[in-house]
C-alpha positions in Angstrom: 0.0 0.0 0.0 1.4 3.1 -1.0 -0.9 5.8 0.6 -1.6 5.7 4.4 -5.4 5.6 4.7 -7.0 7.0 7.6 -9.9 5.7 10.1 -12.5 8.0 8.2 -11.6 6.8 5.0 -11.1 3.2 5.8 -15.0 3.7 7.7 -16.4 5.2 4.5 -14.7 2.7 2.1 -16.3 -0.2 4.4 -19.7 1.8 4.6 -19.7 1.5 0.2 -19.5 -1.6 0.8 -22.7 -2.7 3.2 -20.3 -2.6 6.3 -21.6 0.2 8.1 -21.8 -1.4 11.6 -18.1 -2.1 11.7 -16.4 -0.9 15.5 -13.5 2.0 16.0 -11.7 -1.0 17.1 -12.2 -3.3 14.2 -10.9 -0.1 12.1 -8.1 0.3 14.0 -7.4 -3.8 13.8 -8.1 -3.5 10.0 -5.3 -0.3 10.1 -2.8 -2.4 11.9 -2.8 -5.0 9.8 -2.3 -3.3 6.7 0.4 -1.7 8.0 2.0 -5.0 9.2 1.1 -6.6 6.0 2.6 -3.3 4.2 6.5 -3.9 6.5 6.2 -7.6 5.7 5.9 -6.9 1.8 9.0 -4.5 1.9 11.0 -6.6 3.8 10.0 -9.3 1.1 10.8 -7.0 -1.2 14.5 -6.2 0.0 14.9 -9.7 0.7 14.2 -10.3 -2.4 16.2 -7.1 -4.5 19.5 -8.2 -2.7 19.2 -12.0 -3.5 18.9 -10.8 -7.1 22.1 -8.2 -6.2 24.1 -11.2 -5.2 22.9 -13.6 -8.1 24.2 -10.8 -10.8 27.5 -10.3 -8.5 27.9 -13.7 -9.0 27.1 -13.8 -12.9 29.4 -11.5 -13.5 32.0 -13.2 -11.4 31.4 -16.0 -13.9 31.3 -14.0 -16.9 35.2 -12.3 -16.2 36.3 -15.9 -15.3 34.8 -17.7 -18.5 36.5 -14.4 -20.4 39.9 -15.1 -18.5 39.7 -18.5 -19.5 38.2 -17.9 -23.7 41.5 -15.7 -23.6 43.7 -18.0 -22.4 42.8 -21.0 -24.4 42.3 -18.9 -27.6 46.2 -18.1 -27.0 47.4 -21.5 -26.9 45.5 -22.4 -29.5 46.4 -19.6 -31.9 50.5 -21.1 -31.1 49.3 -24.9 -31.8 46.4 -25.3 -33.6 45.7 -29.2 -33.4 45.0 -28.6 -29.6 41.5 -27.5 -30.9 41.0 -31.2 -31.8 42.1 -32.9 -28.6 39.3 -33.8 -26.1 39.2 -32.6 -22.7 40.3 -35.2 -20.8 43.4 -35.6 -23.3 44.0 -31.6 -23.2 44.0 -32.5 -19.0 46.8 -35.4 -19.6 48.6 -33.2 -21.7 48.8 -30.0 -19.9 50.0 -32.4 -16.9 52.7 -33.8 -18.3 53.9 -30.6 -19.1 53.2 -29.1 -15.8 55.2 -31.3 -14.2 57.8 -32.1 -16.8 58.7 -27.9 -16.4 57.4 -27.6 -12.6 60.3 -25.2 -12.1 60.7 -23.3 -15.4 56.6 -22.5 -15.8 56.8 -20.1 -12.6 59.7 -18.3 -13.9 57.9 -17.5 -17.2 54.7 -16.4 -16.0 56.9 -14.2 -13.2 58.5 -12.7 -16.0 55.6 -12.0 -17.9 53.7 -10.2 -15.5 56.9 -8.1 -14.4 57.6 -7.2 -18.3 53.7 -5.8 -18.1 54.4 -4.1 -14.8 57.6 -2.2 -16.5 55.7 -1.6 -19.9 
């Protein structure tokens, strides 16, 4: 409910419709609980707006990491083509063999790539 109504004009809308023998007190009940109804319905409401906040925080946390990763396997495969071809599982064997075949040489590289970018 947007507007607050008031006793008169909650009595006169009740009187329109054949109530006309309704108490102060049942007004005042009838008041209260539209205004409880009213609280509950925004607190529904904000409830709701900030599960939707943290649904599209979390989209878009998705989105930059599926980007990261389009990027980083459209390099590779731009450098060795017949990658493209492999399966998964058979990219997952190759990439560990040769993750652990240069365990200590990999770190160094991507070290000195982000350290080139840092000076550029």
């Amino acid at each position: 409910m947007k507007k607050d109504i008031s006793k008169d004009e909650l009595y006169n809308l009740f009187s329109e419709y054949g109530y006309s023998d309704v108490s102060e007190d049942e007004i005042t009940a009838v008041l209260k609980k539209l205004k409880e109804d009213e609280k509950a319905s925004a607190a529904f409401h904000r409830a709701v707006r900030d599960n939707n906040r943290a649904k599209s925080a979390k989209k878009k946390e998705r989105d930059i990491r599926t980007h990261q990763l389009c990027n980083i396997g459209g390099a590779i495969i731009k450098f060795y083509p017949a990658l493209a071809e492999l399966y998964p599982h058979e990219l997952e064997a190759l990439f560990e063999k040769i993750l652990v075949d240069y365990d200590d040489t990999i770190p160094v590289i991507i070290n000195d790539a982000i350290e080139n970018r840092k000076s550029i």
